[in-house]
C-alpha positions in Angstrom: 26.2 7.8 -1.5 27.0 11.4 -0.2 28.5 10.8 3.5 30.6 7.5 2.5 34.1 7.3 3.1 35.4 5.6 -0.3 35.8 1.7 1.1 32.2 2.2 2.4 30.8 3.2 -1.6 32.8 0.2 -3.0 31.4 -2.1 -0.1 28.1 -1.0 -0.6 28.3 -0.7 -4.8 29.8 -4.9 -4.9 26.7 -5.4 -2.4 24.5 -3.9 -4.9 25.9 -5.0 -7.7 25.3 -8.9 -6.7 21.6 -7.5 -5.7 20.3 -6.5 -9.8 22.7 -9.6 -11.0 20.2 -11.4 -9.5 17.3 -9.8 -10.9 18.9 -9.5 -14.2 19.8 -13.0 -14.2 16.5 -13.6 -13.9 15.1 -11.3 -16.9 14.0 -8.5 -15.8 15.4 -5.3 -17.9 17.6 -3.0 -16.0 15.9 0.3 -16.9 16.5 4.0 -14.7 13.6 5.9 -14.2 13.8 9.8 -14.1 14.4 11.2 -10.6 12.5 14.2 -10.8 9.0 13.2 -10.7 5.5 14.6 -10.8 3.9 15.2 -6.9 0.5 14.1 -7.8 0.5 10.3 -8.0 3.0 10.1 -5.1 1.0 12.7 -2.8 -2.6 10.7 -4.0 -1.6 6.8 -3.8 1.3 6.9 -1.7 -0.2 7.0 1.7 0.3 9.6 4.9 3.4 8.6 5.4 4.9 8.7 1.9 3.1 12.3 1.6 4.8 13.9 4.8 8.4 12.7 4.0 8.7 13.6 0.3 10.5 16.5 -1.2 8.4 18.7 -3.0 8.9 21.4 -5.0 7.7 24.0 -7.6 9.4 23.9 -11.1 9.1 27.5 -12.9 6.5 26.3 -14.9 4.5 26.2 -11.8 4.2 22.4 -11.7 4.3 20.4 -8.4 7.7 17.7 -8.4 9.3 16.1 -6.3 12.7 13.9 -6.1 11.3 10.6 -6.1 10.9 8.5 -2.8 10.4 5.3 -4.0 11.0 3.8 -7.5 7.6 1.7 -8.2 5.8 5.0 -9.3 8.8 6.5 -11.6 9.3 2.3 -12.8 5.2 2.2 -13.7 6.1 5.7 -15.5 8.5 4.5 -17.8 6.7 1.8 -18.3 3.7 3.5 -19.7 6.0 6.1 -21.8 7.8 3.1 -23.3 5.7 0.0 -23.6 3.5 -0.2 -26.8 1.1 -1.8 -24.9 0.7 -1.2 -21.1 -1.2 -4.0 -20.7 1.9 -6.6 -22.1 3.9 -8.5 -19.9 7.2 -6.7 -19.2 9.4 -7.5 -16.4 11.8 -4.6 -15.2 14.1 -4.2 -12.5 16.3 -0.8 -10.9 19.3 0.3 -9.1 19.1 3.8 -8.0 18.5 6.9 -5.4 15.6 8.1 -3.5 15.0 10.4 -0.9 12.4 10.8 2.1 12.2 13.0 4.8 14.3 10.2 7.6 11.8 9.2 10.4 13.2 5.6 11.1 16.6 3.8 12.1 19.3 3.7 9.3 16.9 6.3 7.4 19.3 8.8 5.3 17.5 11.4 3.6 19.2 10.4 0.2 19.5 6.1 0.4 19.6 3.6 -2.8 16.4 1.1 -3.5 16.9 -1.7 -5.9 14.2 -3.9 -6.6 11.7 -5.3 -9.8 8.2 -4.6 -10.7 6.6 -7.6 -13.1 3.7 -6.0 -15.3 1.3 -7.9 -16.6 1.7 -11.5 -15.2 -0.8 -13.9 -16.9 -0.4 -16.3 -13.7 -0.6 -13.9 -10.3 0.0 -16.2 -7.9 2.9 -17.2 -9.6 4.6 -14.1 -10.0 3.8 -13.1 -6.4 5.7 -16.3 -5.3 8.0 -15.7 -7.9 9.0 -12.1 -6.5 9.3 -13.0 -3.0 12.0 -15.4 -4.0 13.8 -13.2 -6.0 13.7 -10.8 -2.9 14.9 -13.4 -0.7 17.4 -14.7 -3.8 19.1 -11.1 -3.7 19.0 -10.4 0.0 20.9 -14.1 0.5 23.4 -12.8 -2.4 24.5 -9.9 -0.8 25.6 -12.1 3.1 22.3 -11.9 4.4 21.1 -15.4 6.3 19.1 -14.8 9.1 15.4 -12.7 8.7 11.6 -12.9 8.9 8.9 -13.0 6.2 5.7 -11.0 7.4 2.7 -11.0 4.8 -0.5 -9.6 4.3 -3.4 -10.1 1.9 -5.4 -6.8 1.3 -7.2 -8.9 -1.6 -8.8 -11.2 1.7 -10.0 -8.0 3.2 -11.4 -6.2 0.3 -13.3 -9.7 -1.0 -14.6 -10.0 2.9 -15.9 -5.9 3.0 -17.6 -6.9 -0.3 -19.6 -10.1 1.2 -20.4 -7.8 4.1 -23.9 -6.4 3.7 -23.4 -2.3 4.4 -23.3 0.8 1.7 -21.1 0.9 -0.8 -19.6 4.5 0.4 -19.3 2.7 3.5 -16.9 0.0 2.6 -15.0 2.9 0.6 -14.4 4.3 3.9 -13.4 0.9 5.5 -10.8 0.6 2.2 -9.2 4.3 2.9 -8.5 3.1 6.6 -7.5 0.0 6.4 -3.5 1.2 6.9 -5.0 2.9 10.1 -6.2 0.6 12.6 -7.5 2.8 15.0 -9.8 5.2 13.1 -10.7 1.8 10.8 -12.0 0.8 14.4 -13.6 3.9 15.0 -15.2 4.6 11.9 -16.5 0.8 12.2 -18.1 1.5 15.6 -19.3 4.4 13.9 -21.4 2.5 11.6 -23.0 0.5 14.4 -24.2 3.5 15.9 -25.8 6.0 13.5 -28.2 6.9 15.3 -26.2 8.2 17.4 -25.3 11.5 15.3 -28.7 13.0 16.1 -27.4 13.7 19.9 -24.5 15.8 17.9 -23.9 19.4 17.7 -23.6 18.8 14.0 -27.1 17.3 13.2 -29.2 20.2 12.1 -26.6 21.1 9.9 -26.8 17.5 8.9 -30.6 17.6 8.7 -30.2 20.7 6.7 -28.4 19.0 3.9 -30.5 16.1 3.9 -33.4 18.0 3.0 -32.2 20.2 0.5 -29.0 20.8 -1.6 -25.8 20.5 0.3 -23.3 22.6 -1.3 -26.4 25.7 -1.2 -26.3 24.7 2.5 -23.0 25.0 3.2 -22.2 28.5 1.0 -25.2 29.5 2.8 -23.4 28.5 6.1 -20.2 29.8 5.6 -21.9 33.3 4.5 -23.8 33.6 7.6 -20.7 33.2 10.1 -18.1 35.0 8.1 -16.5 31.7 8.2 -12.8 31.2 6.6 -12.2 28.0 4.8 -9.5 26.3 6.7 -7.5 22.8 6.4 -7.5 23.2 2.3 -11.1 21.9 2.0 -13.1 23.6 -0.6 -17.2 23.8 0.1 -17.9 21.3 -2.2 -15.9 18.8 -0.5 -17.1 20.1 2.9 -20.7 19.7 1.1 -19.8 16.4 0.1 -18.9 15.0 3.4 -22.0 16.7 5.3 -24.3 14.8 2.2 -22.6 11.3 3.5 -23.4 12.4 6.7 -27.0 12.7 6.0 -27.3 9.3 4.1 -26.0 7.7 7.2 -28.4 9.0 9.1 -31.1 7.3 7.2 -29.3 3.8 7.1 -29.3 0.8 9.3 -26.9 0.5 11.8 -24.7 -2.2 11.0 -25.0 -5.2 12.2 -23.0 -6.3 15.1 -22.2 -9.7 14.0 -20.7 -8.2 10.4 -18.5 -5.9 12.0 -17.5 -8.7 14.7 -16.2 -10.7 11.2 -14.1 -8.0 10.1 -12.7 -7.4 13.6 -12.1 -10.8 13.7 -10.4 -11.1 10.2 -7.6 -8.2 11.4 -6.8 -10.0 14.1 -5.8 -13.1 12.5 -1.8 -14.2 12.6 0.2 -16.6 12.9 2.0 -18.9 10.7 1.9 -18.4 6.9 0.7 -22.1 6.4 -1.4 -22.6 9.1 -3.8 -20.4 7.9 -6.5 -21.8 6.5 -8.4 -23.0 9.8 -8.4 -19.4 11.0 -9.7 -18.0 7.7 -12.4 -20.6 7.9 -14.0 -19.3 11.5 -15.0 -16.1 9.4 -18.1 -16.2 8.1 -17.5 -14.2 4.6 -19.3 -15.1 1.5 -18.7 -16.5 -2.2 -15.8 -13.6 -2.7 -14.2 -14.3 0.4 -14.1 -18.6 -0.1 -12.7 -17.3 -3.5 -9.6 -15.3 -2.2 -8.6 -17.9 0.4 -9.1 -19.6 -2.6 -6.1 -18.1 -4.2 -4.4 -17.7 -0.7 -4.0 -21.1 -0.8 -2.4 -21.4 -4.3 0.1 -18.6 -3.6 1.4 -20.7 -0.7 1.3 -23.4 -3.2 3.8 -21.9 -5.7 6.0 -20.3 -3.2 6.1 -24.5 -2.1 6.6 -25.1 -5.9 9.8 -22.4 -6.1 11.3 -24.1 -2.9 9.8 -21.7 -0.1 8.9 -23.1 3.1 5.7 -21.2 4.3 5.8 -22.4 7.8 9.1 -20.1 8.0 6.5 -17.3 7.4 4.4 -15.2 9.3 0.9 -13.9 8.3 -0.9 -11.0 9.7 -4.5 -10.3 7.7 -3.7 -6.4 9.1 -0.5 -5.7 7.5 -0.4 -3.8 4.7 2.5 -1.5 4.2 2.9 1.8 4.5 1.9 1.9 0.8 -1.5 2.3 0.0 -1.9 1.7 -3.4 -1.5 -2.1 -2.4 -4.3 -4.3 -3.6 -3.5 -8.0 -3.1 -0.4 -9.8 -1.6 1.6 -7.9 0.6 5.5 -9.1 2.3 8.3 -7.3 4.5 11.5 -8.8 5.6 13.3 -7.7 8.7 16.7 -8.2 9.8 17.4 -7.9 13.8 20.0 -4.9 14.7 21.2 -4.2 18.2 18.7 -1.6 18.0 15.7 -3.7 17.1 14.1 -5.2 13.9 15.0 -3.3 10.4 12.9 -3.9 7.7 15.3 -4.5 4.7 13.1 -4.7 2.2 9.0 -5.3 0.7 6.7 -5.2 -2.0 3.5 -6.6 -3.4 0.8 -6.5 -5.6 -0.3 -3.3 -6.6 -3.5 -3.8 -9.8 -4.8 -0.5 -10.0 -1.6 1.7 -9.9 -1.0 1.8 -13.7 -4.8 2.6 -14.5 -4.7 5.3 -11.9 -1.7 6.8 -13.7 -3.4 6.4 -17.2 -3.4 2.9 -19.1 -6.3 2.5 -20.7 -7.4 -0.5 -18.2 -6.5 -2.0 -15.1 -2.8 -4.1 -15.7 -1.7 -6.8 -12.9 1.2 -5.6 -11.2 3.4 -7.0 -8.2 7.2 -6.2 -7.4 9.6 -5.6 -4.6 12.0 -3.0 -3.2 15.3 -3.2 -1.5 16.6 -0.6 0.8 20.3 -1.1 -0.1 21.9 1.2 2.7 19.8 -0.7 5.5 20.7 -3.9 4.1 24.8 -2.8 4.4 24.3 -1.3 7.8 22.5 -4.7 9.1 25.1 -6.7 7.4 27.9 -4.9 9.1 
């Protein structure tokens, strides 16, 4: 709270205070993760923008840290430290500081998040439904009465990439750009025309790798030219892209109709509810009946916990700036004289705790709220 005058830290501590007493009331265990964390996880998972605005440093030790800017990754950290067994339910919520680079309006460097993560849910839908209540729970306890619900479903997408016919590196790809509309676009329209890389300045490299082994290729490359390694890429991940390269080469375009669907997916919005019709026009397979499957049950327990999904708004492109999102996705905005502020978000994040080390993957879905945001807005 550095910068407050001392009304303003009361103001914003009784605001936050009535934020965890709802969570707590609803019992999830008031635990504070460290702030100092390890880079890796946050620099790997978090997405571009997470990566450029966190603090990093060196401890003597030579380790990469860096002061945590968000408190899912430190939260799924003492979880795994703690819990006897990752894969339990456990239900936690936090109060506490983070710090990121500011890039946006009513964006300190230093700010407070509270929120909840849920671990281990044996009924998903549920506790997605249940969390966005919670959210919305807190948010109305603190004075706030008038904001939007946007959500997304990254579980619709990935079940529609895997009922379209393509390579399986290619729908990797697709996956990595899905928070990036335009190169997602590009890379698609890339697929549709792989022929096209023999006109390139880069095929008989290409060609070269194809036919024999591509890291030899590359070392042989890079010898020849005196070439420095720039951008941090070693050769074996230069090698690697250049062998991808020449796979495509030898594929089949994709079709236009399949990438057409998935065009057509992303650009679905519109009412939370009203849904179903649009999902319907795209012509996805058994996996994708199956998540609008369990689109349709979310919306049914968020009916169940008193939400009214025609208040809602669904776009099949949003995702968060988080890209270690799997599944549901939600932000709420509050309107400022200066535009729309999101106050807070979450979703469901399944592979998270695997990534950092349980010994399989362990349903996960929670929320955070930007405190500071949420003071200025109410104001």
């Amino acid at each position: 709270m550095a910068g407050k005058s001392r009304p303003e830290r009361e103001a914003l501590e009784r605001q936050n205070a009535a934020l965890i007493a709802v969570f707590e009331r609803a019992g999830f265990d008031h635990i504070a993760p460290d702030i100092i964390q390890p880079a890796d996880i946050f620099l790997e998972r978090s997405g571009e923008d997470i990566r450029a605005r966190t603090f990093v440093f060196t401890d003597p030790a030579g380790a990469e840290m860096c002061l945590r800017p968000d408190l899912t990754v430190p939260a799924c950290r003492y979880h795994l430290s703690h819990a006897e067994d990752p894969s339990a339910e456990r239900r936690y919520c936090y109060l506490g500081p983070a710090f990121r680079f500011p890039d946006e309006l009513l964006s300190p460097q230093e700010f407070t998040q509270s929120g909840l993560e849920w671990f281990g849910a044996s009924q998903p839908a549920m506790a997605e439904a249940r969390v966005l209540k919670l959210t919305i729970s807190a948010l109305e306890a603190a004075g706030l009465s008038r904001y939007r619900v946007t959500f997304g479903d990254v579980g619709l997408f990935s079940a529609l990439l895997d009922d379209t016919d393509m390579p399986s590196r290619w729908r990797q790809r697709l996956r990595q750009q899905f928070w990036r509309p335009a190169a997602f676009r590009d890379l698609l329209d890339s697929f549709q025309a792989v022929g096209e890389a023999r006109r390139t300045s880069l095929f008989p490299l290409v060609s070269r790798v194809a036919a024999g082994d591509a890291l030899a290729v590359v070392e042989a490359e890079f010898a020849s030219r005196n070439l420095p390694l720039v951008g941090g890429r070693t050769p074996q991940e230069i090698a690697a892209r250049l062998a991808d390269k020449a796979a495509d080469l030898a594929e089949t375009p994709l079709a236009a109709a399949r990438a057409h669907a998935l065009n057509a997916y992303l650009a679905i919005a519109g009412e939370a509810s009203a849904m179903d019709a649009e999902l319907a026009k795209i012509p996805g397979g058994q996996r994708f009946a199956g998540a609008r499957d369990y689109y349709a049950r979310r919306l049914f327990e968020m009916e169940e916990l008193g939400l009214n999904p025609r208040r809602f708004h669904f776009a099949a492109g949003f995702g968060r700036e988080l890209e270690y999102y799997t599944g549901f996705t939600f932000q709420i905005e509050a309107d400022t004289p200066h535009g729309p502020v999101t106050v807070a978000g979450g979703g469901r994040y399944d592979n998270l705790l695997s990534d950092m080390g349980a010994p399989q993957p362990v349903p996960a879905v929670g929320c955070a709220i930007h405190t500071d945001r949420l003071k200025a807005v109410l104001t």
